[in-house]
Biopython code that builds the backbone (N, CA, C, O; Angstrom):
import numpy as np
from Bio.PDB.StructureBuilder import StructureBuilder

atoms = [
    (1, "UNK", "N", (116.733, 90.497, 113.658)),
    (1, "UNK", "CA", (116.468, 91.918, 113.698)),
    (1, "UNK", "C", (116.674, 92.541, 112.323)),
    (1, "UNK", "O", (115.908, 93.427, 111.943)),
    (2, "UNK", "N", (117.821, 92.049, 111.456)),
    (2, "UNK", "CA", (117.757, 92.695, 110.445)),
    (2, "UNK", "C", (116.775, 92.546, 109.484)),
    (2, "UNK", "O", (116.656, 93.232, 108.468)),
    (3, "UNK", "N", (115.856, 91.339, 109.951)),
    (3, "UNK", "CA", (114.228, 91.370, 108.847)),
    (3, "UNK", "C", (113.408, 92.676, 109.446)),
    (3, "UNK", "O", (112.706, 93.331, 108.675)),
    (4, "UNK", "N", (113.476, 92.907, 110.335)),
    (4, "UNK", "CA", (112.478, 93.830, 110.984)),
    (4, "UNK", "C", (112.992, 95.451, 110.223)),
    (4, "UNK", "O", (112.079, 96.115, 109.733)),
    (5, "UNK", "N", (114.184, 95.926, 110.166)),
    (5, "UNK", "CA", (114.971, 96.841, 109.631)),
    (5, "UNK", "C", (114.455, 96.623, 108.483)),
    (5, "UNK", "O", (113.420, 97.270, 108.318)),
    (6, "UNK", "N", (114.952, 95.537, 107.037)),
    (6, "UNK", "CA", (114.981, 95.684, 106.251)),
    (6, "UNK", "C", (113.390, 95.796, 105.742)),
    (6, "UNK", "O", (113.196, 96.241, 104.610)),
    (7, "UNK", "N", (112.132, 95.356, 106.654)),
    (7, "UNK", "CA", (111.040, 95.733, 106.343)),
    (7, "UNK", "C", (110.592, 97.045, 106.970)),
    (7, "UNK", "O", (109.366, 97.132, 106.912)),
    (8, "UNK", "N", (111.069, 97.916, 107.453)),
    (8, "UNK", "CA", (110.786, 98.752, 107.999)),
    (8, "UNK", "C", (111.660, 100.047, 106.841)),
    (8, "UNK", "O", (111.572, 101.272, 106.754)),
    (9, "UNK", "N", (112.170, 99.385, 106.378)),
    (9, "UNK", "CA", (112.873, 100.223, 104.997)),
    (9, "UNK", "C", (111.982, 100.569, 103.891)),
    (9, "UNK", "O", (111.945, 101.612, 103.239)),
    (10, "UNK", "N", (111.064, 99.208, 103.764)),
    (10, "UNK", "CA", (110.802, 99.019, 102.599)),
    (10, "UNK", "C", (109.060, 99.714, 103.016)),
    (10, "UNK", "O", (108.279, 100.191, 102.192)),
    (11, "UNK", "N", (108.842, 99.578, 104.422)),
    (11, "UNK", "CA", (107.420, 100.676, 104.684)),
    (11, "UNK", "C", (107.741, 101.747, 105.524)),
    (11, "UNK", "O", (107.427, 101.556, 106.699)),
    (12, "UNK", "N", (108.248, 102.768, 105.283)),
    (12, "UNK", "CA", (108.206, 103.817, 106.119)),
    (12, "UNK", "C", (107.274, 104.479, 106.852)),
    (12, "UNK", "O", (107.480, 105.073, 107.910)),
    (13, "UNK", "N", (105.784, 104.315, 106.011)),
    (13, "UNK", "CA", (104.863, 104.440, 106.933)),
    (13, "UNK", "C", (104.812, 103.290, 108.615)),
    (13, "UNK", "O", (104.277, 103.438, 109.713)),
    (14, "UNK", "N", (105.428, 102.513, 108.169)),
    (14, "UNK", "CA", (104.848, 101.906, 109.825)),
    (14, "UNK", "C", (106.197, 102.914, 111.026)),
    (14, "UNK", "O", (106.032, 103.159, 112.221)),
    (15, "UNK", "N", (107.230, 103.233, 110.296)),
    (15, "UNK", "CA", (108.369, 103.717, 110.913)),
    (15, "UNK", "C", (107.823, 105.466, 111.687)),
    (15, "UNK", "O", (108.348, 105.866, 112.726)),
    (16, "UNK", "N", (107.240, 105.903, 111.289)),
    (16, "UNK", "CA", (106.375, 107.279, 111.756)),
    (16, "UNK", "C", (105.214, 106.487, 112.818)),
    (16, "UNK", "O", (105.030, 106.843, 113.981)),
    (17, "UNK", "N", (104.442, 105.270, 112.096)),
    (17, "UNK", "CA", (103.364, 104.781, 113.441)),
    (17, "UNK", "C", (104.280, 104.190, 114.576)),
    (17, "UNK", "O", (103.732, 104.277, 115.675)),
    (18, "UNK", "N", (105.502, 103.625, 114.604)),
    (18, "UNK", "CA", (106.337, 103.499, 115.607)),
    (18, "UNK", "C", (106.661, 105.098, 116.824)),
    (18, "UNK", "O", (106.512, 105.318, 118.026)),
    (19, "UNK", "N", (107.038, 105.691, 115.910)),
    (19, "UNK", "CA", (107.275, 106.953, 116.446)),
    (19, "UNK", "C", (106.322, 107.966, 117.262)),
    (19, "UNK", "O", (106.575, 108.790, 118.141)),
    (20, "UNK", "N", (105.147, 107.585, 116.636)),
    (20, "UNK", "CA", (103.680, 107.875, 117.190)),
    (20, "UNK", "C", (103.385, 106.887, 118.333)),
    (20, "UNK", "O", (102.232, 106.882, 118.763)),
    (21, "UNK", "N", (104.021, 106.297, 118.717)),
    (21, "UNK", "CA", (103.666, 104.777, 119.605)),
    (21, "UNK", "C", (102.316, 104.155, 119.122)),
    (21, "UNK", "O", (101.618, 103.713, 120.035)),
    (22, "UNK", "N", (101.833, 104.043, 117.887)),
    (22, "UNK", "CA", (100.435, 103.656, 117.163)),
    (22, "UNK", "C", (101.092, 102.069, 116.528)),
    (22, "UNK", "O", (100.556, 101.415, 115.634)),
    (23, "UNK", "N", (102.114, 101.771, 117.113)),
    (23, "UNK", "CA", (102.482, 100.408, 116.555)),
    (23, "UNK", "C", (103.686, 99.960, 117.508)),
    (23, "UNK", "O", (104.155, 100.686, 118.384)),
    (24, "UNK", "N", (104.050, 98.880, 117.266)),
    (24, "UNK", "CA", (104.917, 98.781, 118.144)),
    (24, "UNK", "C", (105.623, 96.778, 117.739)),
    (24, "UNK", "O", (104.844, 95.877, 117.426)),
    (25, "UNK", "N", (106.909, 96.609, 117.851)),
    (25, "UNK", "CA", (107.768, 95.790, 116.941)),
    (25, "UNK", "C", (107.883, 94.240, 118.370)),
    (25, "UNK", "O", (108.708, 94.254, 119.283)),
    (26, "UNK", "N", (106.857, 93.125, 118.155)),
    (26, "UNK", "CA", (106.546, 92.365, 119.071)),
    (26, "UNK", "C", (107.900, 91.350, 119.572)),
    (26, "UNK", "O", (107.553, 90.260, 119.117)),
    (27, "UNK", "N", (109.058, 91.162, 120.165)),
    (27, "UNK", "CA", (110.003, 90.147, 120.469)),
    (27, "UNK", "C", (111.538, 91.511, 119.926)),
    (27, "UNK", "O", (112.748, 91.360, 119.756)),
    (28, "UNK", "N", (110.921, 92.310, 119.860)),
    (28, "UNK", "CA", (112.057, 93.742, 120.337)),
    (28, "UNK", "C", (111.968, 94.398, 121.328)),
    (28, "UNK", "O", (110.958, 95.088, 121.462)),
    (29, "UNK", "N", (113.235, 94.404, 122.599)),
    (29, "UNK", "CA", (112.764, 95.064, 123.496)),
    (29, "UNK", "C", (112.529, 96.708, 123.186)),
    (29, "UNK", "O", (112.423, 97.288, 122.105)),
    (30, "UNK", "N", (112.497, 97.124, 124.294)),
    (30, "UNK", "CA", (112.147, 98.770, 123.984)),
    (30, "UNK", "C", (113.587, 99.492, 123.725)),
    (30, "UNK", "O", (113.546, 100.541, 123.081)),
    (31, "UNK", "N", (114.894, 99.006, 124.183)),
    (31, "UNK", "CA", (115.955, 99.784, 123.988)),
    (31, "UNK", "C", (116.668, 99.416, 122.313)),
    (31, "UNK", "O", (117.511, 100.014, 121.644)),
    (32, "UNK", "N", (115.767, 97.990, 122.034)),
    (32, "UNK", "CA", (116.206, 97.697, 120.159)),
    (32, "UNK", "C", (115.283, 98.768, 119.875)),
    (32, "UNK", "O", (115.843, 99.842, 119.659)),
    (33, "UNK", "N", (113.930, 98.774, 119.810)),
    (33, "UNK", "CA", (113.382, 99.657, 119.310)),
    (33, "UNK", "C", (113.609, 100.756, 119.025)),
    (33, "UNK", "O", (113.273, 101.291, 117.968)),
    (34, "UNK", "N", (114.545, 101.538, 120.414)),
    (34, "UNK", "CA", (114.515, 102.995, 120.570)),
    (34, "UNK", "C", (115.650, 103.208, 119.188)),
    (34, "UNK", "O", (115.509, 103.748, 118.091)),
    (35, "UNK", "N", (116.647, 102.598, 119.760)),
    (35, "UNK", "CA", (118.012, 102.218, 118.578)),
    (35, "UNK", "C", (117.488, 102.279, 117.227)),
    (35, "UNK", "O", (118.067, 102.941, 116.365)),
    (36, "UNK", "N", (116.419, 101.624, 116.991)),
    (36, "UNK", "CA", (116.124, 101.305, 115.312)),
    (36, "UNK", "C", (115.344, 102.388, 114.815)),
    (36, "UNK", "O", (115.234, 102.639, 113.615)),
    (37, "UNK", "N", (114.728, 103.116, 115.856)),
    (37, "UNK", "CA", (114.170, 104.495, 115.351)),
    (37, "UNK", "C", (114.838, 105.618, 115.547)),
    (37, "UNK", "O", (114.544, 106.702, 115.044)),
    (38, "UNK", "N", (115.795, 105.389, 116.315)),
    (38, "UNK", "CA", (117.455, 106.609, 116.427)),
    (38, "UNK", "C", (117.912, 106.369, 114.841)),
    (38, "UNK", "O", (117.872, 107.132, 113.876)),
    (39, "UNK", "N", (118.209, 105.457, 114.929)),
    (39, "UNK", "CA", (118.974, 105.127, 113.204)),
    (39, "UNK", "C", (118.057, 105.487, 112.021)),
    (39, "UNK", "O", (118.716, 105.804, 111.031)),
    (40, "UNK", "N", (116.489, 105.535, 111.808)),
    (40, "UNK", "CA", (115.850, 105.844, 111.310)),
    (40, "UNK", "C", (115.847, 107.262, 110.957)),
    (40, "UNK", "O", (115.787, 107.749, 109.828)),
    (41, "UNK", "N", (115.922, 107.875, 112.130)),
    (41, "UNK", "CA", (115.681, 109.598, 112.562)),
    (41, "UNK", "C", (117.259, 109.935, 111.918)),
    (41, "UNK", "O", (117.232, 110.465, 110.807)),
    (42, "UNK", "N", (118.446, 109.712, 112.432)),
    (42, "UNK", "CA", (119.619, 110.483, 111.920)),
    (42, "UNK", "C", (119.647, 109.890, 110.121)),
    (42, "UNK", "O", (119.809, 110.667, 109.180)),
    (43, "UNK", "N", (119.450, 108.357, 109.966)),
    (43, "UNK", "CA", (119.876, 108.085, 108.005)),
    (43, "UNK", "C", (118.449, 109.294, 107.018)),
    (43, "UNK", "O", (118.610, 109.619, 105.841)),
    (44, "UNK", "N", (117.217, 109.732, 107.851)),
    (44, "UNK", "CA", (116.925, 110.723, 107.117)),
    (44, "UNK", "C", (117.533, 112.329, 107.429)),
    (44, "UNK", "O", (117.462, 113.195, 106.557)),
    (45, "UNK", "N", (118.088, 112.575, 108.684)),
    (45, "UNK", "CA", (118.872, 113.672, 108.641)),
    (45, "UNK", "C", (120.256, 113.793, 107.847)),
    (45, "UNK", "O", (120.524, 114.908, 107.400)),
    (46, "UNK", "N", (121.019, 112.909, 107.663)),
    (46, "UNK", "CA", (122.026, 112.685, 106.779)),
    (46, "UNK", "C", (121.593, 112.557, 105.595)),
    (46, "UNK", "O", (122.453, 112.997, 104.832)),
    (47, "UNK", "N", (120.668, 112.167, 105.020)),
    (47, "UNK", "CA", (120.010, 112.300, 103.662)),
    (47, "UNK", "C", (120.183, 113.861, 103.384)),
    (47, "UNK", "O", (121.000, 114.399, 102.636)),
    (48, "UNK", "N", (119.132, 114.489, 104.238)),
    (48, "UNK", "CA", (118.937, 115.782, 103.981)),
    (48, "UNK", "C", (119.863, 116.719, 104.090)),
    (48, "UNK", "O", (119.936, 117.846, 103.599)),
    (49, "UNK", "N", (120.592, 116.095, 104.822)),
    (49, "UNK", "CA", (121.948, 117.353, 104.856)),
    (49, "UNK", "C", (123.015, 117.069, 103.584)),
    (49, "UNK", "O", (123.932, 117.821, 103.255)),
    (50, "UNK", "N", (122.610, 115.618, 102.871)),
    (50, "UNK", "CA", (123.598, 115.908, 101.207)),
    (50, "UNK", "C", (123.295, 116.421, 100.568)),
    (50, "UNK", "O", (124.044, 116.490, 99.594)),
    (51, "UNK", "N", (121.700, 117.409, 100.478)),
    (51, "UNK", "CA", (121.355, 117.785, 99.343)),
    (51, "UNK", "C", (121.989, 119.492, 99.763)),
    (51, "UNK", "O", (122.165, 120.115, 98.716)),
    (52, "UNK", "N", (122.278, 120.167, 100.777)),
    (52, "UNK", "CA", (121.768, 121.155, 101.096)),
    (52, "UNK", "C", (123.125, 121.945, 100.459)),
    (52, "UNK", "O", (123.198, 123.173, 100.497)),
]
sb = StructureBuilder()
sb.init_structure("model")
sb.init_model(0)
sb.init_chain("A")
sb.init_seg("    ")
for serial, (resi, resn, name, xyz) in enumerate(atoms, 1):
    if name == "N":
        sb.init_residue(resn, " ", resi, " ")
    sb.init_atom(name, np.array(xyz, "f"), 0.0, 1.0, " ", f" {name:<3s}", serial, name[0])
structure = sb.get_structure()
């Protein structure tokens, strides 16, 4: 799982087509998935809340 993360770092565009359900992560169930795009969604809200 952590190849799937660490490429999903390195394309953020596929991380928005996840979110769109326009893609989808094959031998992850749906509750890894949900998890890896929870963690996605809050490490850019914590981004944004250091600058503010």
């Amino acid at each position: 799982m952590i190849n799937v993360i660490q490429h999903l770092e390195k394309n953020p565009d596929l991380v928005t087509l996840l979110k769109e359900q326009k893609a989808s992560l094959i031998g992850i169930s749906s509750m890894e998935q949900k998890a890896i795009l929870d963690a996605f969604s809050s490490e850019v809200e914590l981004e944004s809340a250091a600058w503010l």
